[in-house]
N, C-alpha and C positions, 0 to 999 in steps of 0.2 A: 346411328348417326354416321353420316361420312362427313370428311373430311379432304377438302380440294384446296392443294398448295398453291400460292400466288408465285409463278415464273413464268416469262418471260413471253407473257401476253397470252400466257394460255388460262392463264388463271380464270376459275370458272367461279367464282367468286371467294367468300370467305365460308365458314363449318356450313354446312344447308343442315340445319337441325327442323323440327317441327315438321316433318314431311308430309305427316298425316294430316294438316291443319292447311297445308297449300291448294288442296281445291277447294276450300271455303269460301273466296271470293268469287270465285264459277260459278258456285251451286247458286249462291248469294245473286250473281247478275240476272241468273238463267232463269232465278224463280221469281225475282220481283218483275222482271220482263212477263213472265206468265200472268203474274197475276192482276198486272196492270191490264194485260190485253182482256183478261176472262172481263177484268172489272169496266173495259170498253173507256180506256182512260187514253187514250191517242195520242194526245197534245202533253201530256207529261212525260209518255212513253219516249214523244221524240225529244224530249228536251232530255231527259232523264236517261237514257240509254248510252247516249255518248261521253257521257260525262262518268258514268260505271265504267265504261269497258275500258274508257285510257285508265281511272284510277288500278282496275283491276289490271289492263298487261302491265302498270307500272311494280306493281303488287310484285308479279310474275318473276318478272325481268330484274327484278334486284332475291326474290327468293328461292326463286326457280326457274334458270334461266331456259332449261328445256321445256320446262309447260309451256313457259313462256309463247314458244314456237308451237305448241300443237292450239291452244288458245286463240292465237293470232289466226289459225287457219280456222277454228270453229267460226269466228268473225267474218269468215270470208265464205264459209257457208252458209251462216243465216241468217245476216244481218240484213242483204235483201227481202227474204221472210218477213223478216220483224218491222221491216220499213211497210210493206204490204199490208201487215194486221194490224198496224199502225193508222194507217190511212182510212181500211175500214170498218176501223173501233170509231174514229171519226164520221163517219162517212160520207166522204168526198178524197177525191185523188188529190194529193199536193206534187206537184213539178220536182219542185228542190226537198229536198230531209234532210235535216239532220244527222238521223241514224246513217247516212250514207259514210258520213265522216268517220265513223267509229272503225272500222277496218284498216282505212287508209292510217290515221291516227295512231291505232295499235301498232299497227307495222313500223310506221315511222321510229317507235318508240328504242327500234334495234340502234338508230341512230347513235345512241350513247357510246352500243362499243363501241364504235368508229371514235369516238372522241376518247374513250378511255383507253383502248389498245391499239392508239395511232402509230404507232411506236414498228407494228408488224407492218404497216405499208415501206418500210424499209426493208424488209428482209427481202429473201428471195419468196416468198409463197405469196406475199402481199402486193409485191411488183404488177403481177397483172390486174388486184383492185385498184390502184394508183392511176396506170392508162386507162380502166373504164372511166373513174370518175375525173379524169382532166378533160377527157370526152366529152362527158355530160355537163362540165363545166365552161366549155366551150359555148356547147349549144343552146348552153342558158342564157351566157348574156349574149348570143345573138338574138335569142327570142326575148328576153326583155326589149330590145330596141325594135324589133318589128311587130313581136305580138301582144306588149305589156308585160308587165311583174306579174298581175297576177295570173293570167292566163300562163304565162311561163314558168311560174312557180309550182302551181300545179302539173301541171307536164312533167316538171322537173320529176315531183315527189311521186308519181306511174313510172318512170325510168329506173329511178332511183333503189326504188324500195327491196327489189331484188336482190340487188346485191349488197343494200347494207344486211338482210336476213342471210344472206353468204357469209357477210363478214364475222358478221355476228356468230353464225354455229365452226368458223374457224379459229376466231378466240376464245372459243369453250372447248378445244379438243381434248381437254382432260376429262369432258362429260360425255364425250361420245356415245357411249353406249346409253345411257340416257336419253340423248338427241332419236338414237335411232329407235327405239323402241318407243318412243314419245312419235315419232311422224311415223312410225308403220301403225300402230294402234288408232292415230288420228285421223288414218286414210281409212283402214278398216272400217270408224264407229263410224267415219263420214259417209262412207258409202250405203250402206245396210240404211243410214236416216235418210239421205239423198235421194235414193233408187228407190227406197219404199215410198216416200214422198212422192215422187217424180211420178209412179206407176199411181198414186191416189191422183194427182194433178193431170193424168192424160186422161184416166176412164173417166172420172168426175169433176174437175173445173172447178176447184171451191172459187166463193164469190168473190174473196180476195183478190187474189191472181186475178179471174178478170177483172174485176173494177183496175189496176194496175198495169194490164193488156190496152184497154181500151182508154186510158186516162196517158200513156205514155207512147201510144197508137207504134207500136211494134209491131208493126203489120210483117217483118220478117219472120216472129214467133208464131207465124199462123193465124186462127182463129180461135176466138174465149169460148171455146164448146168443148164438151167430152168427145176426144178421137180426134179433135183438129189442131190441137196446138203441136209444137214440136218440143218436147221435155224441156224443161227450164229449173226443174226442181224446186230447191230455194234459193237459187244465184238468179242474179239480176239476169241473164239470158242463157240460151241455150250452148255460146260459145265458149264462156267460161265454166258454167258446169257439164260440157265435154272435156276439157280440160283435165276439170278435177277429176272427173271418174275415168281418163283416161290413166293418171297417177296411179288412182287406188287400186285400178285393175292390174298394175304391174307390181304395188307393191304386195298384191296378195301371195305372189311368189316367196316373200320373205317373212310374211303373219305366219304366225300358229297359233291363233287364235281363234274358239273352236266354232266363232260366229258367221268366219270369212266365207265359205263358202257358201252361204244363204245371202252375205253381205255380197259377195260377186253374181251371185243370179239375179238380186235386187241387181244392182248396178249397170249389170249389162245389158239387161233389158232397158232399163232408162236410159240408158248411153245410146244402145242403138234407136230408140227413138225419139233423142234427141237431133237427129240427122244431118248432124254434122260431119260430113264426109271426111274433112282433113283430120280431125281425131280420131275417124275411126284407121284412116292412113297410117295417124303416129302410130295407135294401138297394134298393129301391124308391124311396123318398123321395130318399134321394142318388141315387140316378140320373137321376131326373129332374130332380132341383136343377143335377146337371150339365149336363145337355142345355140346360137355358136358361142356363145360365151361359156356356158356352161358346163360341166360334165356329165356322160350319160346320165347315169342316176336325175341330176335334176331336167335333163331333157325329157327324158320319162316322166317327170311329174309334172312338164311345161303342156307337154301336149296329152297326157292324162287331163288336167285340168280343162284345156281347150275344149276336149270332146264332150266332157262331162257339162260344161257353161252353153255346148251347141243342143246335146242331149236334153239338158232344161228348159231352154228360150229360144232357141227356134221353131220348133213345132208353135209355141208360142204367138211367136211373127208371123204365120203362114199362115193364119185364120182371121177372117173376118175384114173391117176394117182397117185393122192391121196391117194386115198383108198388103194391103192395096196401098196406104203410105210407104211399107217400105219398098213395095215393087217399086213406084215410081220414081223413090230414091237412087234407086241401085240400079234402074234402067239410066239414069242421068249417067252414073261411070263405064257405063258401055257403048249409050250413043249420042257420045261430047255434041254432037250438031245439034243437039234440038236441048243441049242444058243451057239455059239462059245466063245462068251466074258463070258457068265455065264461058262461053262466047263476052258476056260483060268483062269479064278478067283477061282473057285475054286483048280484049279493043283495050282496056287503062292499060296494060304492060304495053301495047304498042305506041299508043299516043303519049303516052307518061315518063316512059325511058328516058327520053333524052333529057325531060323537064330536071327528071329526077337525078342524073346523074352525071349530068353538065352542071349541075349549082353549085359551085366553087365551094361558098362562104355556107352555102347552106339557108335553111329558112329560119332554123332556131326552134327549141322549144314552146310550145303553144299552137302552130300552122297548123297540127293533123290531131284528130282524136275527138274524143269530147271537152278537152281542153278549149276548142274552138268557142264553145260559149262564150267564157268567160274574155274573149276579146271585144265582143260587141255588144250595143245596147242592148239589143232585142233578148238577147239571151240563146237564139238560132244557134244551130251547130253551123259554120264556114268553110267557106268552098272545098277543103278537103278534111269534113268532120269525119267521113266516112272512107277510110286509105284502106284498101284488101290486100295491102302487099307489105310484109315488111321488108322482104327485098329492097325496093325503091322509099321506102318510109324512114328507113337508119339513114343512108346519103341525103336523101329531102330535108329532115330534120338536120342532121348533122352538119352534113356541111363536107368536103373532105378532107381537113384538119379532124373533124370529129369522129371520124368517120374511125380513120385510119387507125385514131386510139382507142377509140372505142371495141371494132374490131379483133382489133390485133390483142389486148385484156381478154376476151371471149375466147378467140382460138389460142391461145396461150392457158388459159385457164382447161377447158375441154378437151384439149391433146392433154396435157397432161393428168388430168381426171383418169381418160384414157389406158394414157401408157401405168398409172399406179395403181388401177382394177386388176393389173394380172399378177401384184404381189399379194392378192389376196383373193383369190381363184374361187377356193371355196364359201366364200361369203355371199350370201342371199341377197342380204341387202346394198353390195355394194352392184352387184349383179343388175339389181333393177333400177338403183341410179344411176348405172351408166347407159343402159338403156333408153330409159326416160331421160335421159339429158339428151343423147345423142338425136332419138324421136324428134325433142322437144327444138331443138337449132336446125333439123332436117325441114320444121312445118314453115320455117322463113317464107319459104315460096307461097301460102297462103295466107299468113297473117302476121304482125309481128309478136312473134311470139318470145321476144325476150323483155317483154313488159306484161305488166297483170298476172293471171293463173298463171301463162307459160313460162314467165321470168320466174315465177317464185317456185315452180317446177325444177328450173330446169340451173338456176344457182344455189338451190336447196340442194338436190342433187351431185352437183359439179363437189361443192364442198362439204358436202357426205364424204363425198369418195376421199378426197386430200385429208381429211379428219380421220377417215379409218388409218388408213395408211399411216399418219402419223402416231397416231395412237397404239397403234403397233410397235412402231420405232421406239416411241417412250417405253414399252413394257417392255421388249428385250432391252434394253439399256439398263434397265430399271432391274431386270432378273440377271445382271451381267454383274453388276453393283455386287447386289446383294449373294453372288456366288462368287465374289473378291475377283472379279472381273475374267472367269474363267466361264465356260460352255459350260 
């Protein structure tokens, strides 16, 4: 049994006894989910799913606040899936679900610390959560006045969610080592599902997926055939399960786990055939953020690694109809004039700038995203449902009152993530958080990536790092004590 003392907002709750009894409500979600779907039961499943997963993160969250967090992300893995087998245990596509709720939901659930350990947005550590969220509370009620509550409401809680799960693993820094071995292990078992998934869903097209392709006409996902889609796995598209497998591919540097390396061949291969350039960008960036960060020894094992994932799955890429998807991918980053998305991106940065960054007051939460539905009847995504930049997306949204505090929270946060990775040189995981945070605020220029998979990336990360760090502090403190305050 352990025992976690309640001070001064780190408290990570009261005794966590029954440790063995805490995945019970998982196994419990995971299997009546199964066997609704075998039993082709659709309509229960979508009622009945969302209504498990909050009871179960609340489960979490008061007894285990780091399952908590790897839980929340399994939701974020496949609850997309589970909307899919949902639909055709029915069979017929549905628009709206249900099960979509269940993620968003769970996440929100971190909300509480904020209300229980509000106490730390006074300190100093807490100071830059305070300017994100006066930010974001700016731009709410501009966008209630422009684009409704509820449209705004929503928006709000994709901003949001991020950094209350920030908050949240900063008022448990007495569980730290918990948190961390709880989200390395959660990226590992994520990936190895994901990537094995992903590589069933490219060679073979189960019927789900398409019924789901061609019922929500994702015509950017490709085609509903074997070898035509672009990896999606089990997330709602291919943008945010590059995301996730861009995480899990950094944090395999910090597993030792004896699966990872089978889970990183799975993974990279679905990553790269997911074909999303800008992740494979970040994937890039944090690697070499490691390489200099590191010391030999793990530079050796960084580019070991490297050769050994090229050695597997490329020969892989280079046959058949394979090859010829990723040719034409990787011809697009050489010859930018005939890439259609890079020529599109560039015309909205030109025409859109000034839109974007002359709006004073801002447009408010609701304006951009699929939040746009929920502002008109039809249900239609609105004039900018579809925003490729979060460069001009933060100022658009915000405003720059919003802007500036929102901002200045983030780089205030991420410098100092920063500057408090090199008191901890040798640490794995502090390594590949600061990497994948720095990746994850570098992909601005293509999408906004400090809401959805990249926000919870890359505030998971941010305050990983401020968590070791501290938790550090407390242990020599703590071994200064109890050696009557001598070395």
């Amino acid at each position: 049994m352990s025992t976690i003392t309640r001070a001064g907002g780190d408290n990570a709750g009261r005794s966590l006894s029954g440790g063995s009894k805490e995945w019970l409500p998982e196994v419990l979600l995971w299997l009546i989910t199964a066997m609704l779907i075998i039993a082709h039961q659709g309509t229960v499943l979508t009622l009945g799913f969302p209504v498990l997963a909050i009871l179960t993160g609340l489960w979490l969250y008061f007894k285990s606040p780091a399952r908590y967090i790897g839980f929340m992300w399994w939701l974020w893995f496949l609850s997309p899936e589970v909307r899919r087998l949902a639909d055709w245990s029915k069979g017929s596509f549905t628009p709206t679900s249900l099960i979509q709720v269940a993620p968003l939901a769970v996440t929100m659930i971190s909300a509480f610390s904020l209300l229980r350990y509000y106490t730390l947005l006074s300190q100093r550590r807490g100071l830059p959560v305070l300017l994100i969220l006066m930010g974001l509370a700016y731009a709410f009620m501009i966008g209630v006045m422009s684009s409704g509550p509820l449209a705004a409401t929503y928006d709000l809680a994709n901003w949001l969610y991020p950094i209350l799960i920030g908050f949240h693993i900063m008022a448990h820094t007495r569980q730290y080592p918990k948190y961390r071995d709880t989200i390395v292990s959660t990226f590992i078992w994520g990936m190895l599902v994901m990537g094995g998934y992903g590589l069933i869903q490219f060679f073979i097209m189960p019927p789900w997926d398409a019924l789901w392709m061609l019922g929500s006409q994702m015509n950017s996902q490709g085609d509903p055939v074997p070898m035509g889609v672009r990896v999606f796995s089990t997330m709602n598209s291919s943008g945010p399960f590059a995301f996730a497998m861009m995480g899990a591919m950094v944090y395999v540097m910090a597993a030792t786990h004896r699966v990872r390396w089978v889970a990183a061949a799975l993974g990279f291969f679905a990553f790269a055939l997911s074909l999303v350039r800008s992740t494979w960008g970040g994937w890039v960036i944090a690697l070499l953020i490691q390489l200099v960060k590191s010391n030999n020894k793990v530079r050796v094992r960084i580019v070991a690694s490297a050769v050994l994932l090229a050695g597997l799955c490329v020969p892989l890429l280079t046959v058949g109809p394979v090859a010829e998807r990723m040719q034409a991918r990787l011809n697009t980053l050489v010859n930018l004039s005939d890439d259609q998305s890079y020529a599109a991106r560039n015309e909205f940065y030109a025409t859109f700038a000034k839109t974007a960054f002359t709006d004073v007051s801002g447009e408010g939460m609701g304006a951009t995203g699929t939040s746009t539905k929920l502002s008109n009847d039809g249900g239609q995504l609105g004039q900018y449902g579809n925003f490729d930049s979060g460069v001009m997306n933060i100022p658009f949204v915000l405003g720059w009152p919003g802007t500036l505090l929102y901002m200045s929270g983030i780089v205030w946060l991420v410098v100092r993530a920063a500057l408090a990775s090199f008191k901890l040189r040798n640490d794995k995981f502090v390594s590949a958080c600061l990497s994948l945070s720095l990746a994850t605020f570098a992909m601005l220029v293509f999408t906004n990536s400090l809401v959805g998979t990249g926000g919870l990336l890359l505030f998971m990360s941010v305050f990983s790092i401020l968590s070791a760090v501290h938790y550090e502090k407390m242990n020599r403190r703590r071994t200064l004590i109890l050696h009557g305050g001598t070395d």
